[in-house]
C-alpha positions as CSV (number, residue, x, y, z in Angstrom):
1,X,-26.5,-3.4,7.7
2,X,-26.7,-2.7,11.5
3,X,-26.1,0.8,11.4
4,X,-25.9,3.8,8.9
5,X,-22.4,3.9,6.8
6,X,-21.1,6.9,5.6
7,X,-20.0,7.4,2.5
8,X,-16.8,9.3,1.0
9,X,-15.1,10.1,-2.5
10,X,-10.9,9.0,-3.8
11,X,-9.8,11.6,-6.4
12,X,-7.1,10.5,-8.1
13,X,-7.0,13.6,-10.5
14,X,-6.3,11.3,-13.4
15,X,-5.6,13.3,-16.0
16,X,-8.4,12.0,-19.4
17,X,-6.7,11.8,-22.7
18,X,-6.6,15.0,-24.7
19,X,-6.9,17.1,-21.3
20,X,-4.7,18.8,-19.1
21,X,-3.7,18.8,-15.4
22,X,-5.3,22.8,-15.5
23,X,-8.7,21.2,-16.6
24,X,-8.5,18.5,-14.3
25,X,-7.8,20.4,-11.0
26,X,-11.0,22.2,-12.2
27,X,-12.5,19.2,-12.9
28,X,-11.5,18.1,-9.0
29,X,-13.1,21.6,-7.6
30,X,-16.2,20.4,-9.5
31,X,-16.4,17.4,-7.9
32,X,-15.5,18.3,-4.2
33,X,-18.3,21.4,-4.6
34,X,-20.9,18.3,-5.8
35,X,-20.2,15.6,-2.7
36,X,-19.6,19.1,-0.5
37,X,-23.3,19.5,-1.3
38,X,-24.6,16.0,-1.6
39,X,-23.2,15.4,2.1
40,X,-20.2,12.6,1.4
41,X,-18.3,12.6,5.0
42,X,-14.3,12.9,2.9
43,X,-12.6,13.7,-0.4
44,X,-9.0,12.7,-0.1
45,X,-6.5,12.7,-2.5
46,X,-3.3,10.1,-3.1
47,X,-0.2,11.1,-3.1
48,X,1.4,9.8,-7.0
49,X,5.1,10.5,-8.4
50,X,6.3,10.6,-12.2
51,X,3.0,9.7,-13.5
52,X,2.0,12.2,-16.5
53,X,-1.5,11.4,-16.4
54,X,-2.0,11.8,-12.6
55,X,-2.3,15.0,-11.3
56,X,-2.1,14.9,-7.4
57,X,2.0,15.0,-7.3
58,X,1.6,18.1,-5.2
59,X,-1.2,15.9,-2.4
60,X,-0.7,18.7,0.0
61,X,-1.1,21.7,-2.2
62,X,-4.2,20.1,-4.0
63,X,-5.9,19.7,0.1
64,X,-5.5,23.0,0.5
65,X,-7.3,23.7,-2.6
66,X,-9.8,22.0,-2.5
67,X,-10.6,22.7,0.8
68,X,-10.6,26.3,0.1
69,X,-12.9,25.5,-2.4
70,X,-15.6,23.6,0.0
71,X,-17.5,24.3,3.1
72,X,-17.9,21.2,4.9
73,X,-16.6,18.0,3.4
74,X,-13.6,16.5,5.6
75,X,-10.6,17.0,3.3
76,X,-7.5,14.9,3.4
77,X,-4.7,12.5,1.8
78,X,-5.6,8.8,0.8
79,X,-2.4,8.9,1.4
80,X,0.5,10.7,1.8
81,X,3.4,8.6,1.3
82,X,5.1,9.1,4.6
83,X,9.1,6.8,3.3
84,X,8.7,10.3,1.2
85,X,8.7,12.9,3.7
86,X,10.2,13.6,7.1
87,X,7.5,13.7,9.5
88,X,8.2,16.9,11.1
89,X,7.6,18.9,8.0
90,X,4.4,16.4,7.5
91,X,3.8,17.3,10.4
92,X,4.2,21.1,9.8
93,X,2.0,20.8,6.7
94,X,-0.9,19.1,7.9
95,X,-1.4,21.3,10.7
96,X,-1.3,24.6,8.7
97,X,-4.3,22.8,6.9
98,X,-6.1,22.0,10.3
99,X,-5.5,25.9,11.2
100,X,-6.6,27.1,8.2
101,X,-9.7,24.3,7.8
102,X,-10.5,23.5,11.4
103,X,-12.0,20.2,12.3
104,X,-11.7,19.4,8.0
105,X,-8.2,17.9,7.6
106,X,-7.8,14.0,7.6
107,X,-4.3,12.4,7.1
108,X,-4.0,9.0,5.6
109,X,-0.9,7.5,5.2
110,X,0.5,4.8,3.5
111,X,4.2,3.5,3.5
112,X,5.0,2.7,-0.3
113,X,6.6,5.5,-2.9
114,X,3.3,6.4,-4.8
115,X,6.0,5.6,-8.2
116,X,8.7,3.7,-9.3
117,X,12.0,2.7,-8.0
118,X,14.0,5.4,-9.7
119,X,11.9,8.3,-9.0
120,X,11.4,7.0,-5.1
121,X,15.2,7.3,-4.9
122,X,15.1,10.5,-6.9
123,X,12.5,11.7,-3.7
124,X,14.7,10.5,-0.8
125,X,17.8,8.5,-1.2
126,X,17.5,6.4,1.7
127,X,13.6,5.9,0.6
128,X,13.9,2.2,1.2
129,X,14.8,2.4,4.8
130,X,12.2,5.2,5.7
131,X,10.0,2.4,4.7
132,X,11.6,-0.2,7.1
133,X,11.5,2.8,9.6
134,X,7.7,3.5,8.8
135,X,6.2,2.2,12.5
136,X,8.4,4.3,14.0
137,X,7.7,7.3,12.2
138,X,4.2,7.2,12.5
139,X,5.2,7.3,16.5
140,X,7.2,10.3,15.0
141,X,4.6,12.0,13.9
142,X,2.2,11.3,16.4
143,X,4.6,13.0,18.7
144,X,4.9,16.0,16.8
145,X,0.8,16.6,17.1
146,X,0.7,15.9,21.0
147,X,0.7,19.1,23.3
148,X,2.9,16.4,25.6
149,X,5.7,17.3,23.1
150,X,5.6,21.0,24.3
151,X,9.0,20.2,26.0
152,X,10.6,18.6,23.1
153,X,13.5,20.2,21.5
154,X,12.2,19.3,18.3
155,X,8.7,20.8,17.9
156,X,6.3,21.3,15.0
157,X,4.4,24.4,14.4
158,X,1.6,25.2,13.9
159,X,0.6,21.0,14.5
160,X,1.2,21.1,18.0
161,X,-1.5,20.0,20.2
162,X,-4.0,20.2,17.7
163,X,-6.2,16.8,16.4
164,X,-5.6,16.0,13.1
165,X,-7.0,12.0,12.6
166,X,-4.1,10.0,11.0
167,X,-5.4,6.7,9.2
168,X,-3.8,3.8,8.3
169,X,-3.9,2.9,4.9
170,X,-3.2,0.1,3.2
171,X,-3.6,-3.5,0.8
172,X,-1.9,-6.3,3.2
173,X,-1.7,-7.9,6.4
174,X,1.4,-6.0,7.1
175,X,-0.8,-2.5,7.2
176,X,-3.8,-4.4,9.3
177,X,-1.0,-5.4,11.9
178,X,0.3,-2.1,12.8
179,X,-3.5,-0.2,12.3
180,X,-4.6,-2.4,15.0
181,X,-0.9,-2.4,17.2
182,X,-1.1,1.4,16.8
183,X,-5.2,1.8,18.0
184,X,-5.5,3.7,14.6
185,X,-8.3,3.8,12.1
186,X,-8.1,1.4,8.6
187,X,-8.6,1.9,5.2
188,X,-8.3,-0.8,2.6
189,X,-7.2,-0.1,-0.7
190,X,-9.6,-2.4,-2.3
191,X,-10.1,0.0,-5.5
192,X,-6.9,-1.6,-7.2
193,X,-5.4,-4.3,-4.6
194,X,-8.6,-6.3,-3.0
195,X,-7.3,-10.2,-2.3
196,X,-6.8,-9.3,0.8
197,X,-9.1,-7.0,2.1
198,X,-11.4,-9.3,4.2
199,X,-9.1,-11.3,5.9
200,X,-7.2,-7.9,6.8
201,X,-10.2,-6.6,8.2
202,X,-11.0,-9.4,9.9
203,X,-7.1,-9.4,11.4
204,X,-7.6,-5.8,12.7
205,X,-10.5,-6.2,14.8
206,X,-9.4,-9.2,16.2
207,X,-6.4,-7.4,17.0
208,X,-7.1,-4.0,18.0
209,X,-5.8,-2.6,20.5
210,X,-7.3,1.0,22.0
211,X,-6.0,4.2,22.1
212,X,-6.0,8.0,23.0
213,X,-7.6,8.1,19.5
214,X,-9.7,5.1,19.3
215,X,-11.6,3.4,21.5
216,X,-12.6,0.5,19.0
217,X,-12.2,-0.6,15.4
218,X,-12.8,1.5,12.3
219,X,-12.6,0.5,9.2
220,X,-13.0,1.9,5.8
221,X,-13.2,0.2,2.0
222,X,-12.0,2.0,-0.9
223,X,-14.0,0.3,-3.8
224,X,-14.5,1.2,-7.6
225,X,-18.3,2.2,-8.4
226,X,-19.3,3.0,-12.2
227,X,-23.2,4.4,-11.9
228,X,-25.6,5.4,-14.1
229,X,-28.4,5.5,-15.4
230,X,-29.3,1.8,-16.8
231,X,-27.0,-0.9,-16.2
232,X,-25.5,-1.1,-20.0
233,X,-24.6,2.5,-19.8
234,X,-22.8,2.0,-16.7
235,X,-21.0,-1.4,-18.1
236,X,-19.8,0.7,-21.0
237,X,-18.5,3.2,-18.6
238,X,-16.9,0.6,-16.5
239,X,-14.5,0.3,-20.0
240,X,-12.4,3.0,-19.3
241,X,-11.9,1.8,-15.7
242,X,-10.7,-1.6,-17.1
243,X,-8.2,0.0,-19.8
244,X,-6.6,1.9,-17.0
245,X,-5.6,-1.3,-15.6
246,X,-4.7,-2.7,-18.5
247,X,-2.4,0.0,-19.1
248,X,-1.1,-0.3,-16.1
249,X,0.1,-3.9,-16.0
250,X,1.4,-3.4,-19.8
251,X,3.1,0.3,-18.5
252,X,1.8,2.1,-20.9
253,X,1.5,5.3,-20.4
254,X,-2.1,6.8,-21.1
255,X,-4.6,9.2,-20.3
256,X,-8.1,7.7,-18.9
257,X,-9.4,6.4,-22.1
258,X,-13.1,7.0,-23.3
259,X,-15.6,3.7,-23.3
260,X,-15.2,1.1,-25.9
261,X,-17.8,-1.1,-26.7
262,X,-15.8,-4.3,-26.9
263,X,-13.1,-5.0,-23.8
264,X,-12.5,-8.4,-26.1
265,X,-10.6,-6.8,-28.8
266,X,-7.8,-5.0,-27.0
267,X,-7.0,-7.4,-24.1
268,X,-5.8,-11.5,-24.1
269,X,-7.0,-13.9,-21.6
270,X,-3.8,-13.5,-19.1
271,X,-4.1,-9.7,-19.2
272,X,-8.4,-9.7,-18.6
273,X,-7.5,-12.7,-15.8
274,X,-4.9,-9.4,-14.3
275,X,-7.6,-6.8,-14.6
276,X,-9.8,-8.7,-12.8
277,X,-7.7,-9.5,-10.3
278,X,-7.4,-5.8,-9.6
279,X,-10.6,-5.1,-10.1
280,X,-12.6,-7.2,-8.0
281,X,-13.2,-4.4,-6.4
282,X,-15.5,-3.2,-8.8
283,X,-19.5,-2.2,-8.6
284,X,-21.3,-1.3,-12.0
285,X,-24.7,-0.6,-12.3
286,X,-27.9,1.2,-12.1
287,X,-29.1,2.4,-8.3
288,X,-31.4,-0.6,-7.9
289,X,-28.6,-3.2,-9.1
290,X,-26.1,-1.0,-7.0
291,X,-28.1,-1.2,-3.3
292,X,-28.4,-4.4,-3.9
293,X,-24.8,-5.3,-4.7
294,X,-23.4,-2.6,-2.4
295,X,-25.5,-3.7,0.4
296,X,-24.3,-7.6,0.2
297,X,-20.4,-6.2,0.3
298,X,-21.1,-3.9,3.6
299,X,-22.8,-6.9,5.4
300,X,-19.8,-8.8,4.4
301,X,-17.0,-6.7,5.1
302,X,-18.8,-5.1,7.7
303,X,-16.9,-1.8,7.7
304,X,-17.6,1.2,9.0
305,X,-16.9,3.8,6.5
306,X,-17.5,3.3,2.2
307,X,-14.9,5.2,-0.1
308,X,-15.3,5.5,-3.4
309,X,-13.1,6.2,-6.9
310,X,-15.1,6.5,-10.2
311,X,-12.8,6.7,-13.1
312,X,-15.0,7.8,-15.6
313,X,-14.2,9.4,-18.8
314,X,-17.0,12.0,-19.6
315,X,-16.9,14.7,-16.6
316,X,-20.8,14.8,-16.4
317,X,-21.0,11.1,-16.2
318,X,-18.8,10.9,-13.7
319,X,-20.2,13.7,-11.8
320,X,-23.8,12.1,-12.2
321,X,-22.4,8.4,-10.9
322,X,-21.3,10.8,-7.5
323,X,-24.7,11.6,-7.3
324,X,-26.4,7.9,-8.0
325,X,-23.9,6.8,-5.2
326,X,-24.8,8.9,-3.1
327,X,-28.2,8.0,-3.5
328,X,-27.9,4.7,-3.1
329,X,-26.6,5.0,0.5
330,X,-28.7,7.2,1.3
331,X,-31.2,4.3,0.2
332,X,-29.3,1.2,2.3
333,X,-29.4,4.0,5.3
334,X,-33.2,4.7,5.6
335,X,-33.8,0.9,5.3
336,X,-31.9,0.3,8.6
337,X,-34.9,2.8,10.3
338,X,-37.8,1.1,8.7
């Protein structure tokens, strides 16, 4: 590590079995207070349709919240699926944020539904061609910020003129190409969909082009980090993490399970070889075992920003692995100075 990386926080709101999307919007507040005060640079929140155990449907209304509820933290969407909206009213809603929560609101935006086929067509019937039309309407919306659009006969208020960062977010080559085309900022979603994430990285800075907004590359990883206390308590942690997935490839429908203290019993080799796939974006351990882990990934993907999603079960163990994390940046920063 050359320089001091920042470090920030993906809430998914995932609902834990037995609880309630009431109890986990307070559970959210709880952790955006704790990395308000613990100094993480973001909380951003993803943008998730037709999912009964994911809570952030509403991604804007949930911002708004939470950044009523904090005092200094950057607040924003990781992402808001733009196929989904027109970006005029996007437009409209980010910039009532940024006037309410100057110099706070980040918007990251990604170009898939956030759901299933059915329910992206239920959103928007021509969803599929929005997503052709994504490049364009990131232009769109870009337009609808600039004070140069004061002439416009199509303006959005209150966005106009004011600086909201819009981020590129993504898990292919596809979302590299048009971060880099477009002078924008990159974020990697290697919490769920890593394979690519180095060589995309690598493809944007050799292929970044400056902007108004940008002068050079900037590049953020979304990763998976399970902390605690020892490294055992922190592998049976990681459990829950690893049945979400599992879930997921078999689509079954669950609340974030607690730890179990076998993964062998409940998954066969082609579904653990799956999970892994997904999850190679995954750091489990105790703060020692995590600076040293954490600080090998940085050097190699050499980004710029670190965000992280902890999946965690038990509320205080998930709010106590925000606070080991933190920690151990803090830790790979101060080494840089000595």
């Amino acid at each position: 590590m050359k320089n001091p990386i920042s470090v920030s926080i993906l809430e998914l709101a995932i609902i834990t079995q037995d609880s309630n999307a009431s109890e986990t919007f307070k559970k959210t507040k709880d952790i955006a207070q704790l990395a308000d005060k613990l100094g993480y640079k973001r909380i951003w929140l993803a943008e998730h349709h037709n999912m009964a155990h994911v809570a952030s449907s509403a991604t804007v209304v949930l911002i708004g919240y939470v950044a009523s509820q904090t005092q200094n933290i950057r607040v924003g969407s990781g992402g808001i699926m733009l196929p989904n909206h027109s970006p005029l009213v996007v437009a409209e809603q980010f910039g009532t944020l940024e006037t309410l929560y100057p110099n706070r609101i980040d918007l990251g935006l990604g170009r898939a539904p956030g759901t299933d086929q059915p329910t992206a067509e239920a959103i928007r019937k021509d969803f599929f061609e929005q997503a052709q039309r994504f490049p364009q309407n990131v232009i769109k919306l870009q337009e609808y910020f600039s004070s140069e659009n004061a002439t416009g006969k199509v303006r959005a208020f209150p966005a106009e003129g004011l600086n909201v960062p819009i981020w590129i977010l993504g898990s292919s080559m596809e979302s590299a190409a048009l971060a880099a085309a477009y002078g924008l900022p990159y974020a990697f979603a290697g919490h769920f969909a890593p394979k690519l994430m180095i060589q995309a990285f690598e493809f944007y800075r050799e292929n970044f082009q400056p902007s108004e907004c940008l002068h050079e590359p900037k590049t953020m990883a979304c990763v998976n980090i399970i902390a605690a206390n020892t490294n055992e308590e922190a592998e049976l942690l990681s459990t829950s993490l690893y049945q979400m997935f599992l879930n997921l490839i078999r689509n079954d429908r669950k609340g974030l399970q607690p730890p179990v203290s076998s993964l062998d019993d409940i998954m066969n080799e082609a579904e653990r070889y799956h999970v892994n796939q997904m999850t190679a974006g995954t750091f489990t351990g105790n703060k020692q075992q995590l600076i040293t882990d954490l600080k090998k990934f940085i050097d190699y993907a050499r980004i710029d920003e670190l965000m992280v999603t902890s999946p965690i079960f038990d509320h205080q163990a998930k709010l106590k692995s925000i606070q080991i994390t933190k920690e151990v940046i803090d830790s790979l920063n101060e080494s840089i100075h000595k």
